[in-house]
N, CA, C and O atoms as a Tripos MOL2 file, in Angstrom:
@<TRIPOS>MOLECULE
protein
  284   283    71     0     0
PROTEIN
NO_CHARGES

@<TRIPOS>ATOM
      1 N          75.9610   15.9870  162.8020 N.3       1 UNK1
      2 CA         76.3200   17.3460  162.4950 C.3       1 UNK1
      3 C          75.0940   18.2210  162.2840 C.2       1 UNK1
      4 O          75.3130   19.4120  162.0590 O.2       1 UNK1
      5 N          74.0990   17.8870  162.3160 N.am      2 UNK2
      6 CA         73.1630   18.6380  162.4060 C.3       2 UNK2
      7 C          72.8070   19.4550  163.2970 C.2       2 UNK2
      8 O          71.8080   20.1740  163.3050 O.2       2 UNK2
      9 N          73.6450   19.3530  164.0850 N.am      3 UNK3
     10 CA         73.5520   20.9460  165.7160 C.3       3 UNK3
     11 C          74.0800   22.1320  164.7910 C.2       3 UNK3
     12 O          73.9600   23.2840  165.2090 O.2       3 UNK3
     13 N          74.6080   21.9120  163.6610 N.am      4 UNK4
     14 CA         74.6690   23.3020  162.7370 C.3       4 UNK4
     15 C          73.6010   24.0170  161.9820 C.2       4 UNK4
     16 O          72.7330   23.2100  161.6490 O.2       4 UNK4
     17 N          73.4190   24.8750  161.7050 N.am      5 UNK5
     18 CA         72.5460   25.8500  161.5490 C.3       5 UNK5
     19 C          72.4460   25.1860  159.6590 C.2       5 UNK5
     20 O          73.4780   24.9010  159.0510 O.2       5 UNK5
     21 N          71.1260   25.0600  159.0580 N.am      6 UNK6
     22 CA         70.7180   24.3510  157.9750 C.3       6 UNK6
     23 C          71.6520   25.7450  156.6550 C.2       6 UNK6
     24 O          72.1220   25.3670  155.5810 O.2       6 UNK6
     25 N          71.6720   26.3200  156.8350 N.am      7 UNK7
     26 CA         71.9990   27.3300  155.7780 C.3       7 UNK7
     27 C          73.3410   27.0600  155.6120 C.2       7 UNK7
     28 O          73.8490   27.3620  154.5330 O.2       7 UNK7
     29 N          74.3490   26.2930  156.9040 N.am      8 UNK8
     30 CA         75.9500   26.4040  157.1450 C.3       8 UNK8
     31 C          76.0500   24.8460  156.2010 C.2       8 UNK8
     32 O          76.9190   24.5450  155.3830 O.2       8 UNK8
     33 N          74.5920   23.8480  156.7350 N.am      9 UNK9
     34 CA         75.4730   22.5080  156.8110 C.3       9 UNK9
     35 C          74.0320   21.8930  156.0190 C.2       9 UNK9
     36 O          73.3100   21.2810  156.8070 O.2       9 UNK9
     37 N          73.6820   21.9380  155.0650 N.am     10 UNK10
     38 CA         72.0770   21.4390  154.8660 C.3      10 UNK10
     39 C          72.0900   20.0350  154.8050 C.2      10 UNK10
     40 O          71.0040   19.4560  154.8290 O.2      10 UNK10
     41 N          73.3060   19.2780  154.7190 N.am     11 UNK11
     42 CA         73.5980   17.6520  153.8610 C.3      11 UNK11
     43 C          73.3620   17.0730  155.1630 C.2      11 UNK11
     44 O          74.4300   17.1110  155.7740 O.2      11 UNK11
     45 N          72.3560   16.4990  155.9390 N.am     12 UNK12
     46 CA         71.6890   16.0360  157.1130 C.3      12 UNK12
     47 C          70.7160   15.6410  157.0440 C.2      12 UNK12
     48 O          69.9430   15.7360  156.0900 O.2      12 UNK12
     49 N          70.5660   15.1450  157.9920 N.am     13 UNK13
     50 CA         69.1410   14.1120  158.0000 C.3      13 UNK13
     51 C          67.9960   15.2060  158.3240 C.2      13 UNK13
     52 O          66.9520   15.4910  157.7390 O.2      13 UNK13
     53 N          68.6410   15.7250  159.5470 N.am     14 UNK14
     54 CA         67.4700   16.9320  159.9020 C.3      14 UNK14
     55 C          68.0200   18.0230  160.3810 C.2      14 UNK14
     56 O          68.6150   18.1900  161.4450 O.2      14 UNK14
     57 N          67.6930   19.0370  159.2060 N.am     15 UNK15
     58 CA         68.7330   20.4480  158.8300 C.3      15 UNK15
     59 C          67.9450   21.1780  160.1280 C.2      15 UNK15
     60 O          66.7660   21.0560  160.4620 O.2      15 UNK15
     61 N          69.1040   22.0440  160.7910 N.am     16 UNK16
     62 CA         68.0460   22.3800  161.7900 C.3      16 UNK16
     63 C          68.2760   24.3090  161.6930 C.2      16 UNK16
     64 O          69.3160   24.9000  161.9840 O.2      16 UNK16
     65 N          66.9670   24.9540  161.2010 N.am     17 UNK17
     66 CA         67.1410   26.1030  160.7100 C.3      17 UNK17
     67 C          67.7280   27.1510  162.1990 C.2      17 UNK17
     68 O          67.7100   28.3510  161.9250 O.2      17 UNK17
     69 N          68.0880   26.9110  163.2740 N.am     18 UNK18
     70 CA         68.1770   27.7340  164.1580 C.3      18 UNK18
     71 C          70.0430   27.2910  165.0340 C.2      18 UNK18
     72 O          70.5480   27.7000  166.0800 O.2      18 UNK18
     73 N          70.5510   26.3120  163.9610 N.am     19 UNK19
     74 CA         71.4390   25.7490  165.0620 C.3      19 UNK19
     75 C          72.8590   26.5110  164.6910 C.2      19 UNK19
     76 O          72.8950   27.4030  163.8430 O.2      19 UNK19
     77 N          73.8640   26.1260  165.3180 N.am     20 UNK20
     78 CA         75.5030   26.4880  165.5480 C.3      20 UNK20
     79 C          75.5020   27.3210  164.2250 C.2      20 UNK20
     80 O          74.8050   27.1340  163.2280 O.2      20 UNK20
     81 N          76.4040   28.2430  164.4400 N.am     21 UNK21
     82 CA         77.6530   28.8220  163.5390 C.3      21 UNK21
     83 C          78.5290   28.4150  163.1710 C.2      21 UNK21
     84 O          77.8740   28.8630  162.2300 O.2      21 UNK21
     85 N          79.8020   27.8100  162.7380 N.am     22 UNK22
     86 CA         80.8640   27.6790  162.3530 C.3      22 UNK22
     87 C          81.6500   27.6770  163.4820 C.2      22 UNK22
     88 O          82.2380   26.6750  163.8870 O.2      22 UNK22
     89 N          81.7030   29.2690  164.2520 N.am     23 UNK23
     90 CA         82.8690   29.3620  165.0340 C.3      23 UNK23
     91 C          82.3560   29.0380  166.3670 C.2      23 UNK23
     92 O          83.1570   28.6430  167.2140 O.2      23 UNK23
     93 N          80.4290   29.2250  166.8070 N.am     24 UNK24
     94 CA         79.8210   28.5030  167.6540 C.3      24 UNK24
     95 C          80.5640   27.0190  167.9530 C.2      24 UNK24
     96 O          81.0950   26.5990  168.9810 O.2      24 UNK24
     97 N          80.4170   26.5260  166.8960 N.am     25 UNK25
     98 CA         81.1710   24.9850  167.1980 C.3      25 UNK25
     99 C          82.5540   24.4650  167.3940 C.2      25 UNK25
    100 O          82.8200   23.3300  167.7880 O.2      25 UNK25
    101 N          83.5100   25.5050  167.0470 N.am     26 UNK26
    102 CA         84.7610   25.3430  166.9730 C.3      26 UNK26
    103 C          84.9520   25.8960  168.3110 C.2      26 UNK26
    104 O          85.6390   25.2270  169.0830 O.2      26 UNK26
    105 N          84.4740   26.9720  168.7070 N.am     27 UNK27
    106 CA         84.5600   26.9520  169.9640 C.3      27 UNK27
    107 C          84.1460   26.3370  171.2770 C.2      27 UNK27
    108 O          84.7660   26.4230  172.3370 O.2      27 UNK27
    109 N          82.8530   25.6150  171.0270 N.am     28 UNK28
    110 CA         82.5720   24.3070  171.7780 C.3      28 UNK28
    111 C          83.3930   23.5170  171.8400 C.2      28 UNK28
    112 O          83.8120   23.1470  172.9370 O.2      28 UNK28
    113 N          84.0280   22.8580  170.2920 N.am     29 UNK29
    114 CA         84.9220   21.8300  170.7370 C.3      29 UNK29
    115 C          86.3080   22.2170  171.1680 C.2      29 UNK29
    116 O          86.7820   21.6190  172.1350 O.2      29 UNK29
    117 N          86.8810   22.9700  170.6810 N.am     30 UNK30
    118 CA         87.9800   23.5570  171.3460 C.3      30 UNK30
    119 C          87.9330   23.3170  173.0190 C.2      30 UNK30
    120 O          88.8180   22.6740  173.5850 O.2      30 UNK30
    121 N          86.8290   23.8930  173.7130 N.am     31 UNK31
    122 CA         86.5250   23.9000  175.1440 C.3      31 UNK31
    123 C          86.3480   22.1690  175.4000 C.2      31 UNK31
    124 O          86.4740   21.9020  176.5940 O.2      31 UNK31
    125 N          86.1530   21.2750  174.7550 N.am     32 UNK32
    126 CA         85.4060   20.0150  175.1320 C.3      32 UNK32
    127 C          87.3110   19.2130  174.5590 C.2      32 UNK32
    128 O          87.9890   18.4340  175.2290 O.2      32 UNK32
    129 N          87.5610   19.6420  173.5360 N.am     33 UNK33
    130 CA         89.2370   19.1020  173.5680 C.3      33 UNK33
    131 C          90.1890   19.5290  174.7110 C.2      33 UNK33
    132 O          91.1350   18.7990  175.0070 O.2      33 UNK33
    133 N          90.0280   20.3480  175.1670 N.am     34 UNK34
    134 CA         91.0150   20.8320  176.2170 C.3      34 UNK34
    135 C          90.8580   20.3520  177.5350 C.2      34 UNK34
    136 O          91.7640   20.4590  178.3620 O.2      34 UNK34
    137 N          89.8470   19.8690  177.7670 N.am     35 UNK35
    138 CA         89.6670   18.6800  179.2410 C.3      35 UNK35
    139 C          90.0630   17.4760  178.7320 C.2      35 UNK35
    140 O          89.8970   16.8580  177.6810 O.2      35 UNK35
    141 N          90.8430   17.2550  180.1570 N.am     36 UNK36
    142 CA         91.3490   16.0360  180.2870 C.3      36 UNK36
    143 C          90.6460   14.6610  180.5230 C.2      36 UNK36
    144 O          90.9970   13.4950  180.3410 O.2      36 UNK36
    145 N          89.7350   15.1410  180.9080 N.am     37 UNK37
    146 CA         88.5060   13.7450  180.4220 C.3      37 UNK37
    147 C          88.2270   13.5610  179.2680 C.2      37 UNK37
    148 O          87.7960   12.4350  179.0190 O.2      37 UNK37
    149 N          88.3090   14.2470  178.4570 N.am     38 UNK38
    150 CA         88.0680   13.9630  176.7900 C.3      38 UNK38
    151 C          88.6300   12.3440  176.1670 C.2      38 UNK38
    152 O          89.8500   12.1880  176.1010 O.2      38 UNK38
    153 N          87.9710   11.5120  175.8540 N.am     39 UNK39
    154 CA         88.9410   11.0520  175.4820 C.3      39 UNK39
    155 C          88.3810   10.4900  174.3840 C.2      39 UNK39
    156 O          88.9520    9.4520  174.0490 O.2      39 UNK39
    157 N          87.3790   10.8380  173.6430 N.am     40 UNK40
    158 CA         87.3390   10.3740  172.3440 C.3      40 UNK40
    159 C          86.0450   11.5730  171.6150 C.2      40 UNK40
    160 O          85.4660   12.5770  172.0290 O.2      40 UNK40
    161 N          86.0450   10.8920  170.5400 N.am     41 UNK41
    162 CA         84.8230   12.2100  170.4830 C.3      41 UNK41
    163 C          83.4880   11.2490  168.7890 C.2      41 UNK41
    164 O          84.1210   10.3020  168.3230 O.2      41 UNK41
    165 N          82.5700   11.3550  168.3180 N.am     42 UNK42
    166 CA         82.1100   10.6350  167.3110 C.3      42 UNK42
    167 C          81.4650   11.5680  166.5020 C.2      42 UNK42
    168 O          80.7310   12.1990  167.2620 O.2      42 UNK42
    169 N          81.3560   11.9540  165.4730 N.am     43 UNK43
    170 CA         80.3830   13.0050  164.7710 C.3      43 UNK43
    171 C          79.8450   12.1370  163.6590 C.2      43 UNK43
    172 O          80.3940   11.2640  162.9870 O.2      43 UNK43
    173 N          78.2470   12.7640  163.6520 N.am     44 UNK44
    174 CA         77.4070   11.6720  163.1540 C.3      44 UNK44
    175 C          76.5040   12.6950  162.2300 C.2      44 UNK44
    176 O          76.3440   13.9150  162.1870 O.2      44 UNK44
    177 N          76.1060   11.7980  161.6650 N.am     45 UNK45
    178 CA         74.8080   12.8930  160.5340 C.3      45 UNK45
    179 C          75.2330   13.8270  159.8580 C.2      45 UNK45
    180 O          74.6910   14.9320  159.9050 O.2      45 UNK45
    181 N          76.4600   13.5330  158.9690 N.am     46 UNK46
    182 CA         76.6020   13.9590  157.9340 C.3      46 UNK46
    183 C          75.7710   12.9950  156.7160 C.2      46 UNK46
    184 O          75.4570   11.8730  157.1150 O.2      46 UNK46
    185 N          75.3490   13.3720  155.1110 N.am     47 UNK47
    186 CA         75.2170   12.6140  154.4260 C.3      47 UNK47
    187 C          75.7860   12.9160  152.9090 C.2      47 UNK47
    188 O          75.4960   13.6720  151.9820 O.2      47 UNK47
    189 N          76.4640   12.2080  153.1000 N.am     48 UNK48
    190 CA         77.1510   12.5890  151.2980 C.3      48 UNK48
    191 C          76.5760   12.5280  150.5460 C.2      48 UNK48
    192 O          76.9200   13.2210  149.5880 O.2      48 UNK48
    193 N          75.4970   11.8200  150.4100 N.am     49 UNK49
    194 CA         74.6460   11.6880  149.3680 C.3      49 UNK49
    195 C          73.4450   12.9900  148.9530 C.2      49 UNK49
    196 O          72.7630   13.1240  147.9370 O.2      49 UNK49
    197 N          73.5160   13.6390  149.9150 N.am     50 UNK50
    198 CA         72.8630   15.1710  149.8090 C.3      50 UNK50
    199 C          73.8860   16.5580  149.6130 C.2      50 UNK50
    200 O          73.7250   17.7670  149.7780 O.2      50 UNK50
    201 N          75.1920   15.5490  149.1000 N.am     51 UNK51
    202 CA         76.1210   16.8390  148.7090 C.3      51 UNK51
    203 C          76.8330   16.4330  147.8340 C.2      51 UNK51
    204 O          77.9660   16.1800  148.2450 O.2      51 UNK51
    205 N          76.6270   16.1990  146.4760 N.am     52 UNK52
    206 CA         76.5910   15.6420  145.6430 C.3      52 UNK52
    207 C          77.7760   16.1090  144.7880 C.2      52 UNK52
    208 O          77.9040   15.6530  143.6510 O.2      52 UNK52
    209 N          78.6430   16.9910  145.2810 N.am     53 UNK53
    210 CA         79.8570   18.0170  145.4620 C.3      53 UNK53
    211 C          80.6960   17.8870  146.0980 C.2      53 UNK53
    212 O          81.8080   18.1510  145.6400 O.2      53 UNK53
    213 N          80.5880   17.5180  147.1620 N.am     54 UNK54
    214 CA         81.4320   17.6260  148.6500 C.3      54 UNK54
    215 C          81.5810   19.0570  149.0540 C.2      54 UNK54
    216 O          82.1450   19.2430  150.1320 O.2      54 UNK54
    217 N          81.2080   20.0150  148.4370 N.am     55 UNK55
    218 CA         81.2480   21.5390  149.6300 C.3      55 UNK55
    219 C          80.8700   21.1860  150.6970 C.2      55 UNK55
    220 O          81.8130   21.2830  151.4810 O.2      55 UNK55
    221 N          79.9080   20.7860  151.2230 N.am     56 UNK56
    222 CA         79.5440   20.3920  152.7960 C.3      56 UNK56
    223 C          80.6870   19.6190  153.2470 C.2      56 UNK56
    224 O          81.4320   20.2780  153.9720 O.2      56 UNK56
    225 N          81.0840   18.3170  153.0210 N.am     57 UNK57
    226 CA         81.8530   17.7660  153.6850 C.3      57 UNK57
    227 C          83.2800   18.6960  153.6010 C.2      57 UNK57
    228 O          84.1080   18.5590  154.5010 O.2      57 UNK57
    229 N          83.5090   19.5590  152.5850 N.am     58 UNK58
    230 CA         84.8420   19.9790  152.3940 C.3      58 UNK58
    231 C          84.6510   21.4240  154.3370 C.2      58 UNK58
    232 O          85.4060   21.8920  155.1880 O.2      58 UNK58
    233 N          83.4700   21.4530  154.0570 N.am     59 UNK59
    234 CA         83.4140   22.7630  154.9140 C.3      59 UNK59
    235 C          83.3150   22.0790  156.3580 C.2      59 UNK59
    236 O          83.8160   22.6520  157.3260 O.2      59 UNK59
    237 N          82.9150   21.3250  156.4400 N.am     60 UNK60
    238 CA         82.3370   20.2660  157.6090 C.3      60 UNK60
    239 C          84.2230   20.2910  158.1530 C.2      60 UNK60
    240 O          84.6090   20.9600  159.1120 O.2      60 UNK60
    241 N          85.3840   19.1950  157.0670 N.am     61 UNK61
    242 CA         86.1610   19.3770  157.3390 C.3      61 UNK61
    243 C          86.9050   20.5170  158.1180 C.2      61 UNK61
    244 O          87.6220   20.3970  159.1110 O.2      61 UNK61
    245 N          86.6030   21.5170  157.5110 N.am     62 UNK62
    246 CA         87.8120   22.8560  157.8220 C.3      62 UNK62
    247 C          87.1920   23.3210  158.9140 C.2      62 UNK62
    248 O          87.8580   24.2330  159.4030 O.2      62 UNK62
    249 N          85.6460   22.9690  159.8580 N.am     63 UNK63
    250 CA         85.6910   23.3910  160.7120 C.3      63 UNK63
    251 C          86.5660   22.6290  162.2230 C.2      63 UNK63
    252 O          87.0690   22.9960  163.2840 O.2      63 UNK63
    253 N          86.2450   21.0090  161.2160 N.am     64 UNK64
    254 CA         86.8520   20.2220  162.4440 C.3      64 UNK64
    255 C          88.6870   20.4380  162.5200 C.2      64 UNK64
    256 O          89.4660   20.1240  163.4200 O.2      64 UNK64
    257 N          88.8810   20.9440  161.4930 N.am     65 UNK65
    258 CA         90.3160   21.3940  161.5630 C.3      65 UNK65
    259 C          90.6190   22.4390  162.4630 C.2      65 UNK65
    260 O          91.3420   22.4940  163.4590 O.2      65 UNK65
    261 N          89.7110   23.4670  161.7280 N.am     66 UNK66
    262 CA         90.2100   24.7090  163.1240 C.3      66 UNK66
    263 C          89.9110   24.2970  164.3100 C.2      66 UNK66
    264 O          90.7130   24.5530  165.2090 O.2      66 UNK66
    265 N          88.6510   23.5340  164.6290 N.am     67 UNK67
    266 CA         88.6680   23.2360  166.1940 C.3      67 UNK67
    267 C          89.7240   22.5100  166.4980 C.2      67 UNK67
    268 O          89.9680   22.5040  167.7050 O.2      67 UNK67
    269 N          90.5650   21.7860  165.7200 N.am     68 UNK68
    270 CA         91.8670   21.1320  166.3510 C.3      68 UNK68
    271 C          93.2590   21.5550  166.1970 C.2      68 UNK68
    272 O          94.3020   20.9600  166.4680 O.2      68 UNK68
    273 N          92.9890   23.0170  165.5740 N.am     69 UNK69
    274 CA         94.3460   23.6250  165.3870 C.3      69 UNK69
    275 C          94.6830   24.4810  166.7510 C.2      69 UNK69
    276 O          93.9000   25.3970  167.0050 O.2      69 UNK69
    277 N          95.4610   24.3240  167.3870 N.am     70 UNK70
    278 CA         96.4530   25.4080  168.1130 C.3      70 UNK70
    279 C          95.8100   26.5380  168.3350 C.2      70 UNK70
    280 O          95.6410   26.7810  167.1400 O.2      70 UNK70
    281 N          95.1630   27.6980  169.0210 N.am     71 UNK71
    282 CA         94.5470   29.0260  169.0640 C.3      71 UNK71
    283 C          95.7620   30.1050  169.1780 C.2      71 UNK71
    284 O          95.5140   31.3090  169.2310 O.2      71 UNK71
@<TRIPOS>BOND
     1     1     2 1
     2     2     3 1
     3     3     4 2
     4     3     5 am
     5     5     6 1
     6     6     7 1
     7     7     8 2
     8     7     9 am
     9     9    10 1
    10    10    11 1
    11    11    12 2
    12    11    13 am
    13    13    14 1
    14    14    15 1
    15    15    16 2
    16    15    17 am
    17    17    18 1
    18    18    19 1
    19    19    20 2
    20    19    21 am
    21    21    22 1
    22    22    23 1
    23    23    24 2
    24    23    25 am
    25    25    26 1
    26    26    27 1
    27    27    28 2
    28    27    29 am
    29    29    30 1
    30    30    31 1
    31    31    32 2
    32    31    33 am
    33    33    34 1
    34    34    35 1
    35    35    36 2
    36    35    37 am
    37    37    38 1
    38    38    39 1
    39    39    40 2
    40    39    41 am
    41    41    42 1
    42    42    43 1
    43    43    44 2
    44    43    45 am
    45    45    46 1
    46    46    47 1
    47    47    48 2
    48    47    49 am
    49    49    50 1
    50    50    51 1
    51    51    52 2
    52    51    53 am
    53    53    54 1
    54    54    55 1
    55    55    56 2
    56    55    57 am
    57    57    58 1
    58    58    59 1
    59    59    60 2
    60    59    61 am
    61    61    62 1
    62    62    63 1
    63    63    64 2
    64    63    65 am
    65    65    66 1
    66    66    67 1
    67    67    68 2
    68    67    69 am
    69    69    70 1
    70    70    71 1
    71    71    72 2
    72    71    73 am
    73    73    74 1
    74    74    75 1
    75    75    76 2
    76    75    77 am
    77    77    78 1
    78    78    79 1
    79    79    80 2
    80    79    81 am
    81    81    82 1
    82    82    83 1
    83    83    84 2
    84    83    85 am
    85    85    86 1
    86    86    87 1
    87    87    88 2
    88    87    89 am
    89    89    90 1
    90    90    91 1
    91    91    92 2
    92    91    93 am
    93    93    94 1
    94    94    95 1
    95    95    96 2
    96    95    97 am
    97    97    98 1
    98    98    99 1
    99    99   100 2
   100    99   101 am
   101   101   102 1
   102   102   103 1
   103   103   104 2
   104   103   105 am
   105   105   106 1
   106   106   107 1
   107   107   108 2
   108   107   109 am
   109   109   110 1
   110   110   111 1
   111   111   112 2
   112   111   113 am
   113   113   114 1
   114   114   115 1
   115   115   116 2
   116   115   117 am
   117   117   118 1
   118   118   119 1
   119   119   120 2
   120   119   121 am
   121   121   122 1
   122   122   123 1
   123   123   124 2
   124   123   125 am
   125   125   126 1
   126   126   127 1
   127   127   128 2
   128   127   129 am
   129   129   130 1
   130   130   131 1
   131   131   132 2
   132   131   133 am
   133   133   134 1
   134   134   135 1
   135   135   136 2
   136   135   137 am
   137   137   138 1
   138   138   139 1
   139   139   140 2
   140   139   141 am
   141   141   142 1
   142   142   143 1
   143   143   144 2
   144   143   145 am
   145   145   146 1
   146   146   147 1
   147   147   148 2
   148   147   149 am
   149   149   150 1
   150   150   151 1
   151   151   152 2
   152   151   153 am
   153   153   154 1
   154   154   155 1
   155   155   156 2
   156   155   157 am
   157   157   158 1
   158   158   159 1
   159   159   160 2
   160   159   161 am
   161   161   162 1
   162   162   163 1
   163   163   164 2
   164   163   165 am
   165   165   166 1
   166   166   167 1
   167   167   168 2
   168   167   169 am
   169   169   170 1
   170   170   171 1
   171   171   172 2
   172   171   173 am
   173   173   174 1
   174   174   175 1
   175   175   176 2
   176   175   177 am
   177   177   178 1
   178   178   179 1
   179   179   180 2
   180   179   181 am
   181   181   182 1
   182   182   183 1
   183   183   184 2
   184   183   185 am
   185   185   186 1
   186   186   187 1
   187   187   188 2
   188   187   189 am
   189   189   190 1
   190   190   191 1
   191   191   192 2
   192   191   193 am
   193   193   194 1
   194   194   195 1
   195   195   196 2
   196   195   197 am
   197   197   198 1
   198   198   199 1
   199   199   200 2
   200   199   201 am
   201   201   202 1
   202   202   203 1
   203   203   204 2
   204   203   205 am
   205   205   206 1
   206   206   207 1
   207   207   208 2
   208   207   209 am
   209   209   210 1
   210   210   211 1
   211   211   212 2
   212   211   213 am
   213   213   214 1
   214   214   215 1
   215   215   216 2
   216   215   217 am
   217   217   218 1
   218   218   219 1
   219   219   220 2
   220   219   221 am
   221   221   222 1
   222   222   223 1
   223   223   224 2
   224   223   225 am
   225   225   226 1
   226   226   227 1
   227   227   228 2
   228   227   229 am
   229   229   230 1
   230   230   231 1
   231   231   232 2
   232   231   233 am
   233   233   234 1
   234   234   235 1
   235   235   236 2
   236   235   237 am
   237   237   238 1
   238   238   239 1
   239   239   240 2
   240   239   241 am
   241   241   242 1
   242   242   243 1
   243   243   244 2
   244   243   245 am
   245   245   246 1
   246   246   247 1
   247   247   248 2
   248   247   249 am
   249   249   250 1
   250   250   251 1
   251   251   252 2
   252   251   253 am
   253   253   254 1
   254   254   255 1
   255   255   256 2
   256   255   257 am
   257   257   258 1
   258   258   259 1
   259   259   260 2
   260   259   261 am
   261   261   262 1
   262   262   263 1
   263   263   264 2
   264   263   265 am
   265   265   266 1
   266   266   267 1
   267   267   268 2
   268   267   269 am
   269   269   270 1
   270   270   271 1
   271   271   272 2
   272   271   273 am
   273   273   274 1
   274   274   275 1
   275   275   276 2
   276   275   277 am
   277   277   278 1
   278   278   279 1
   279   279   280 2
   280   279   281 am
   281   281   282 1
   282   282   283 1
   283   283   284 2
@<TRIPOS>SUBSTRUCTURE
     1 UNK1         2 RESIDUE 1 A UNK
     2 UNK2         6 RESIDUE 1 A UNK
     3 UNK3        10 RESIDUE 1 A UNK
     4 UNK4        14 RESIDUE 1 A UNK
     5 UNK5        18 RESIDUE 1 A UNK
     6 UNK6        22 RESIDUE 1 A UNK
     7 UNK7        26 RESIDUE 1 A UNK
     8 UNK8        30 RESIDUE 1 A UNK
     9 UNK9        34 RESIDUE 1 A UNK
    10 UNK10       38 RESIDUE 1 A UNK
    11 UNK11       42 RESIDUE 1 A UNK
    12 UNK12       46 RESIDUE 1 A UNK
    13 UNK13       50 RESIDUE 1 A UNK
    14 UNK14       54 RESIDUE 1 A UNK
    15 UNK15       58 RESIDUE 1 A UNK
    16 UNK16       62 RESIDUE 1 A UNK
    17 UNK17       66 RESIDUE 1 A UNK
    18 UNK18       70 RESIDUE 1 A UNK
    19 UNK19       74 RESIDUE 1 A UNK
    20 UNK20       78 RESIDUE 1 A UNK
    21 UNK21       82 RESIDUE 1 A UNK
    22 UNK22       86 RESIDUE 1 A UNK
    23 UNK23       90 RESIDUE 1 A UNK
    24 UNK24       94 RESIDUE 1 A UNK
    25 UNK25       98 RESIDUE 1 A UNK
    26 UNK26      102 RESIDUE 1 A UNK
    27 UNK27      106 RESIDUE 1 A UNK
    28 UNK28      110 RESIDUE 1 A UNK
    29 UNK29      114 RESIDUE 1 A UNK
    30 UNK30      118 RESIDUE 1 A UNK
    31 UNK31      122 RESIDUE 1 A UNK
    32 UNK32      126 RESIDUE 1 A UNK
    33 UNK33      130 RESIDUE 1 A UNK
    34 UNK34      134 RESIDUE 1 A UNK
    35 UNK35      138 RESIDUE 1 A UNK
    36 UNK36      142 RESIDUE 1 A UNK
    37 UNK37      146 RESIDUE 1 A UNK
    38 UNK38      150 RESIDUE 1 A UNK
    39 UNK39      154 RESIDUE 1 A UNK
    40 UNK40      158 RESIDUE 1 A UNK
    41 UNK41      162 RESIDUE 1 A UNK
    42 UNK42      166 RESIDUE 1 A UNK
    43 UNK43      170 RESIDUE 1 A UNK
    44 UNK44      174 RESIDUE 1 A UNK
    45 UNK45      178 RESIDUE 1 A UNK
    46 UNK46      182 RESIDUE 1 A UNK
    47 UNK47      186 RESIDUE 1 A UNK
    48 UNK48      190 RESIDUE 1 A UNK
    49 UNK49      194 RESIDUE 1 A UNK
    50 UNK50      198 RESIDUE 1 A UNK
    51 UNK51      202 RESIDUE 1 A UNK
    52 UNK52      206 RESIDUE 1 A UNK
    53 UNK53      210 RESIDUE 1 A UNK
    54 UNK54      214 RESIDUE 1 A UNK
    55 UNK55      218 RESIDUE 1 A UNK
    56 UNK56      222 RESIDUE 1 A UNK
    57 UNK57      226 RESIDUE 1 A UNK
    58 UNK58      230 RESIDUE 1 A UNK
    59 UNK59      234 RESIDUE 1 A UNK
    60 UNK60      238 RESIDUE 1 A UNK
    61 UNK61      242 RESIDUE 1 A UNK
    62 UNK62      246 RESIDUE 1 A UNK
    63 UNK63      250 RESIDUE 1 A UNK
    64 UNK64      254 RESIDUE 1 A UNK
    65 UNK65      258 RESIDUE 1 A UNK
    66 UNK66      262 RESIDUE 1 A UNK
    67 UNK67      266 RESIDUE 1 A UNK
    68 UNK68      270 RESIDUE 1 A UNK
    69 UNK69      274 RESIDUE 1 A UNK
    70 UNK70      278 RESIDUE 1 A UNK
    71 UNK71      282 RESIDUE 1 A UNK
């Protein structure tokens, strides 16, 4: 998960100050769910242990939600 922009998603191995938006990514995957070659998908580099809260993972969640909700 670190293709997100460090300010959105900092709990990573390597926060990357220039990457995705929120809706940048929901709209990637949206486009990458809707082909029929899709057929699995893996998201990696989150770390819980640098969110000592879960806001990141809670937000991490709700984006992978909207990318899989209905438009």
């Amino acid at each position: 998960m670190d293709v997100l922009d460090r300010t959105l998603l900092p709990a990573v191995d390597s926060p990357n100050p220039n990457g995705l938006q929120a809706d940048d990514l929901v709209d990637a995957l949206r486009t990458l769910f809707a082909s029929p070659r899709a057929t699995g998908i893996e998201f990696t580099i989150y770390d819980p242990d640098l969110d000592p809260t879960g806001t990141y993972g809670d937000r991490l969640a709700g984006i992978l939600v909207d990318a899989l909700s209905p438009t």
